[in-house]
DODREN-530055 format. One line per 2 residues: number of its first residue (from 0); their letters; for each residue x, y, z of C-alpha. Coordinates in steps of 0.05 Angstrom, whole numbers, plus 5000, padded with zeros to 4 digits. Layout:
NUM> a> X Y Z ~ ...
***
This chain:
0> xx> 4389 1636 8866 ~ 4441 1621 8919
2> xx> 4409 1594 8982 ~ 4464 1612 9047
4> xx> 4422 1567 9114 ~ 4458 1571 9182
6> xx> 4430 1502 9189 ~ 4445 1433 9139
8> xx> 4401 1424 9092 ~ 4380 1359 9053
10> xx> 4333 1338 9003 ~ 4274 1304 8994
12> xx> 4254 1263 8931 ~ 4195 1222 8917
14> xx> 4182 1212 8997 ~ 4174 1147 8978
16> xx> 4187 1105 9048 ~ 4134 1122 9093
18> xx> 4183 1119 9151 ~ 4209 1190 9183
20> xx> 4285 1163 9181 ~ 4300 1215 9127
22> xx> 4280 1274 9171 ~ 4323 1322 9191
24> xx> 4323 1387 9250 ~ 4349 1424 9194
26> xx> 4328 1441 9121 ~ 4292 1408 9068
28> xx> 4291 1427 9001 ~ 4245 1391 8940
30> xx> 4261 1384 8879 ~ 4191 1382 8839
32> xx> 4211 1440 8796 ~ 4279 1402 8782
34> xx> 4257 1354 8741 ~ 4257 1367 8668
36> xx> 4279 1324 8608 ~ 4341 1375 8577
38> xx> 4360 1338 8516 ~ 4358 1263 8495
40> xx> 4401 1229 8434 ~ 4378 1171 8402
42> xx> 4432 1152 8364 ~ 4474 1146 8427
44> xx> 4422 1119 8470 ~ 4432 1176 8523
46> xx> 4389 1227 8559 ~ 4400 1289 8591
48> xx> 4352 1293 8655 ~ 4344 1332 8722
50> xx> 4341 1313 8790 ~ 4276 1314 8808
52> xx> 4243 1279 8748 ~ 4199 1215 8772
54> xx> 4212 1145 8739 ~ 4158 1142 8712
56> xx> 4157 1218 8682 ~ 4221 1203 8650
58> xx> 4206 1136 8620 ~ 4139 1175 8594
60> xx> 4175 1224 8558 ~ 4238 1184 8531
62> xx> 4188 1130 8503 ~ 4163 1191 8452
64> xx> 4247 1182 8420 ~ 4242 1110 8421
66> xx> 4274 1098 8481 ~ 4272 1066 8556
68> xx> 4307 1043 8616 ~ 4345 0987 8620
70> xx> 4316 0960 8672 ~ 4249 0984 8719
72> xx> 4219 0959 8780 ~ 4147 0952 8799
74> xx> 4151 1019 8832 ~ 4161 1083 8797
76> xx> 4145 1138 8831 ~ 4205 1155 8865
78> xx> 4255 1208 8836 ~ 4319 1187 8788
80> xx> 4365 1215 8836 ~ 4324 1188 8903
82> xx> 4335 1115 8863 ~ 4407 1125 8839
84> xx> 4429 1139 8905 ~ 4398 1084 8944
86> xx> 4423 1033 8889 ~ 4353 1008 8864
88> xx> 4318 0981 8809 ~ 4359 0921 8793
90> xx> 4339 0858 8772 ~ 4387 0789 8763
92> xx> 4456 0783 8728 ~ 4447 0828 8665
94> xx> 4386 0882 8689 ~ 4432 0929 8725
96> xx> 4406 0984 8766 ~ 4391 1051 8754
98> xx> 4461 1075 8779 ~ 4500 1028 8734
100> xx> 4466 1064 8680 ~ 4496 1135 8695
102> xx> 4547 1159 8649 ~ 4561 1222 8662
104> xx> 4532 1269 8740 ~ 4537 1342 8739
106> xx> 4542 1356 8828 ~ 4538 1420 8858
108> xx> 4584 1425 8913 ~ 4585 1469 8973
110> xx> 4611 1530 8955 ~ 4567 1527 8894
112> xx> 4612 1510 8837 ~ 4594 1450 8803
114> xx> 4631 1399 8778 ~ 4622 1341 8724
116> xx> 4652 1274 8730 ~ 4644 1209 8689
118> xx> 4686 1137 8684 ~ 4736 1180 8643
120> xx> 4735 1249 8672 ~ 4749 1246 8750
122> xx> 4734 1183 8753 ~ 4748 1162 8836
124> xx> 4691 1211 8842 ~ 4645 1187 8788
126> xx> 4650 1117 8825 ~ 4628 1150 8901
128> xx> 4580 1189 8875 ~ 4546 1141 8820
130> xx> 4532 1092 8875 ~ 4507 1157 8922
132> xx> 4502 1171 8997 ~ 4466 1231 9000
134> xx> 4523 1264 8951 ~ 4480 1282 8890
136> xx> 4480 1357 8900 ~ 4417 1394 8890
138> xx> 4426 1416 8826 ~ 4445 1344 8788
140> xx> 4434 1328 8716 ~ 4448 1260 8696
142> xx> 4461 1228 8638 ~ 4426 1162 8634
144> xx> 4455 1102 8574 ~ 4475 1037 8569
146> xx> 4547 1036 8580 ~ 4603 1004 8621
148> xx> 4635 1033 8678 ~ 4681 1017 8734
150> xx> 4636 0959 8774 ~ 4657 0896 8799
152> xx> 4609 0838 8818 ~ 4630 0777 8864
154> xx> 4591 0708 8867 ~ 4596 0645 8883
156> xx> 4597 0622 8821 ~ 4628 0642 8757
158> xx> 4586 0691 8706 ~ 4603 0733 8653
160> xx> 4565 0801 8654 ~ 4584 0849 8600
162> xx> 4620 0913 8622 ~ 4617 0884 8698
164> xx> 4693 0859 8727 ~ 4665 0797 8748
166> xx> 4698 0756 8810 ~ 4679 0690 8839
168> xx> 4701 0638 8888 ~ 4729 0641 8956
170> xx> 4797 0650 8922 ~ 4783 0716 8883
172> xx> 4747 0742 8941 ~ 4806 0791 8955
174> xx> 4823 0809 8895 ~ 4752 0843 8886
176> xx> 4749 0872 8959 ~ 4821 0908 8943
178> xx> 4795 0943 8884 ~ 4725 0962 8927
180> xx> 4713 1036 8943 ~ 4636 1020 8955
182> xx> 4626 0943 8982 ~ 4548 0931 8973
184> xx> 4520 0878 8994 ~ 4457 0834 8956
186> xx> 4487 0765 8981 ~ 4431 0708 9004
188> xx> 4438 0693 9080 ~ 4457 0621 9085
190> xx> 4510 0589 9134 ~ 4570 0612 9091
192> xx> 4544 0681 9090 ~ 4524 0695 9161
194> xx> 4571 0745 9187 ~ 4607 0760 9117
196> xx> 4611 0827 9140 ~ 4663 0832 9196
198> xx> 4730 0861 9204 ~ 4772 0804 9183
200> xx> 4728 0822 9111 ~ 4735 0904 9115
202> xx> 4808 0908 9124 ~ 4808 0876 9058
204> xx> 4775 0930 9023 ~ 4815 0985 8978
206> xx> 4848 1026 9020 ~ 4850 1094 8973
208> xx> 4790 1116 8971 ~ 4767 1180 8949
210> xx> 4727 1182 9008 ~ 4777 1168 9057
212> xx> 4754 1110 9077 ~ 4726 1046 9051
214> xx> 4641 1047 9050 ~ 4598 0999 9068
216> xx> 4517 0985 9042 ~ 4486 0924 9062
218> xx> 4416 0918 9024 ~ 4410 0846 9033
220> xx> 4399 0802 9097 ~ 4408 0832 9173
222> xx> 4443 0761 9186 ~ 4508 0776 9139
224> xx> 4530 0832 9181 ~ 4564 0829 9254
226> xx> 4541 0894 9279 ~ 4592 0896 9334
228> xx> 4656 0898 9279 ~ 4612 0953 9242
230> xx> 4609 1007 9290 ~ 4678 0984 9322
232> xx> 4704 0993 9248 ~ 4660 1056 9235
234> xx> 4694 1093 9300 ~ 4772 1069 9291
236> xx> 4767 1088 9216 ~ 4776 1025 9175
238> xx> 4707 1046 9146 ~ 4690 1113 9131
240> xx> 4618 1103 9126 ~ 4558 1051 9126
242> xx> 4488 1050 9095 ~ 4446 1000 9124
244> xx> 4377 0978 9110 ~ 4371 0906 9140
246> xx> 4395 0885 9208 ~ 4400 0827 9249
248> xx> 4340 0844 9293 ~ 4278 0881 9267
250> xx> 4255 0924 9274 ~ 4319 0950 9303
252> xx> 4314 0963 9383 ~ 4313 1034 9399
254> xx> 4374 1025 9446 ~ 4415 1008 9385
256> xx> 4481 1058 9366 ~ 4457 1051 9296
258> xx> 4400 1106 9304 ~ 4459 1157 9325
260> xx> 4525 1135 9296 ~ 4552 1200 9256
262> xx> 4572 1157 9200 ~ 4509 1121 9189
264> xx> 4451 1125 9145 ~ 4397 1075 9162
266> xx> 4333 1068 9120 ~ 4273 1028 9132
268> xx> 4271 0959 9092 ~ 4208 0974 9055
270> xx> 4234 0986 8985 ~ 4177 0962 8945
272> xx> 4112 0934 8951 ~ 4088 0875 8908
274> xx> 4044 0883 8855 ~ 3982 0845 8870
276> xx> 3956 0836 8788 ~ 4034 0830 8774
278> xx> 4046 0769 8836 ~ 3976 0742 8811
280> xx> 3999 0731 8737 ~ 4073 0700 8762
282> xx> 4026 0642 8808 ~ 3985 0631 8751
284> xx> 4045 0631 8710 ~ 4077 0578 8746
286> xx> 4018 0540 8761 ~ 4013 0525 8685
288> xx> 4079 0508 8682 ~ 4072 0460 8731
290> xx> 4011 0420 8702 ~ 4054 0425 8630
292> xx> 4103 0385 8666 ~ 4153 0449 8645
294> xx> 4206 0483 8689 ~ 4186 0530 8746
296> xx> 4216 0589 8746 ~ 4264 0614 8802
298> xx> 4271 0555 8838 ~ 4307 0551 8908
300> xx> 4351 0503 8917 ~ 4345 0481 8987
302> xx> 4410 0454 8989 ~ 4446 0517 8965
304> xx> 4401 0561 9009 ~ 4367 0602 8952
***
């Protein structure tokens, strides 16, 4: 069926944030019948899924080959394309999420055609859309394995993650922006990291993009970005786009240009809810630890800020 609106349309996943930011005055399609498991090799590792399958539907039926996701969060509900294109379900240096996992998107364009990219077949577009903003076409089959791809980490620190470019150090910190189509941003806010986010920082990013523009999608602390260089950047064009789920006030005031800037997606900070038997266990967990005279896990160093 070829669907022709006079009006733009969008989709709807798992409707998983209870906030209205993803509504829309024009269409809205689901994707419940979109959501099928089309083949899966074990061998390889890889699977052949639609759209609309749920987390937890696929992990359901690609446990009966033997098989399962790298890496899952405590919610799983939400739709593999809703969760590759927001970026989620990651977890520390090595669990990466669901999008670093893609090897291969089948996107329905426009016009209709379709077109297939992966790390070695159109690659430039593999790396916008594998990271998504909206661009995972209706229609979307993704192949899901463990493989490396075109990503590129920068910490602190050094680390060695394998099949991720990894960068560290003030020093390197340009090298990794100039290769950077996507920038997005899990940094802790401490006083080396308030700000990050400015001009001086965007100007550095790679200039090529398939997109046009450099894009920006800050998913970790309100206090790394200065808002005022985003939408000055966002409206002269040295960033094409932003998706931003934290801000430096919240919730954010209703006055704000975020709500209406043309090249802004905005979603509500309310990712994932905590487990209560799952938080329980950890405190217990930790508890014991404690009276073993053993390590705790996850410590924060107060002097480092996390």
């Amino acid at each position: 069926m070829t669907l022709y609106a006079p009006v733009p349309i969008g989709f709807v996943f798992a409707g998983h944030s209870f906030g209205d930011i993803a509504l829309t005055d024009g269409m809205m399609l689901k994707l419940d019948r979109l959501a099928g498991v089309l083949d899966v090799d074990r061998s390889s590792g890889l699977a052949r899924v639609q759209a609309g399958i749920t987390i937890h539907e696929l992990s359901r039926q690609i446990a009966a080959h033997g098989l399962a996701l790298e890496n899952l969060g405590d919610i799983d509900r939400q739709t593999i394309a809703g969760a590759i294109s927001t970026a989620t379900h990651g977890t520390g240096a090595r669990l990466r999420n669901l999008s670093a996992q893609v090897s291969e998107l089948t996107l329905v364009l426009a016009d209709g055609s379709t077109l297939v990219c992966s790390a070695e077949r159109d690659p430039e577009t593999f790396r916008a859309a594998r990271v998504g903003l909206g661009t995972l076409g209706a229609n979307v089959a993704e192949v899901l394995g463990r493989l490396g791809f075109r990503v590129a980490g920068w910490s602190r620190s050094p680390k060695q993650i394998d099949g991720i470019e990894c960068f560290h150090g003030q020093q390197q910190l340009g090298p990794f922006l100039q290769r950077s189509d996507i920038l997005v941003c899990l940094l802790p806010l401490t006083p080396d990291t308030r700000h990050i986010l400015n001009r001086q920082l965007f100007t550095k990013l790679h200039r090529d993009s398939p997109m046009g523009a450099p894009v920006l999608i800050n998913a970790g602390r309100g206090g790394l970005q200065n808002e005022a260089d985003i939408l000055g950047c966002l409206d002269d064009g040295t960033l094409g786009a932003a998706s931003l789920d934290v801000f430096a006030n919240e919730p954010l005031p209703a006055d704000s240009r975020f709500w209406t800037h043309p090249k802004i997606v905005l979603t509500p900070h309310n990712a994932a809810d905590t487990d209560p038997d799952e938080i329980s266990k950890y405190v217990a967990r930790q508890i014991e630890r404690f009276e073993a005279g053993g390590a705790l896990e996850n410590v924060v160093d107060p002097a480092r800020g996390y």
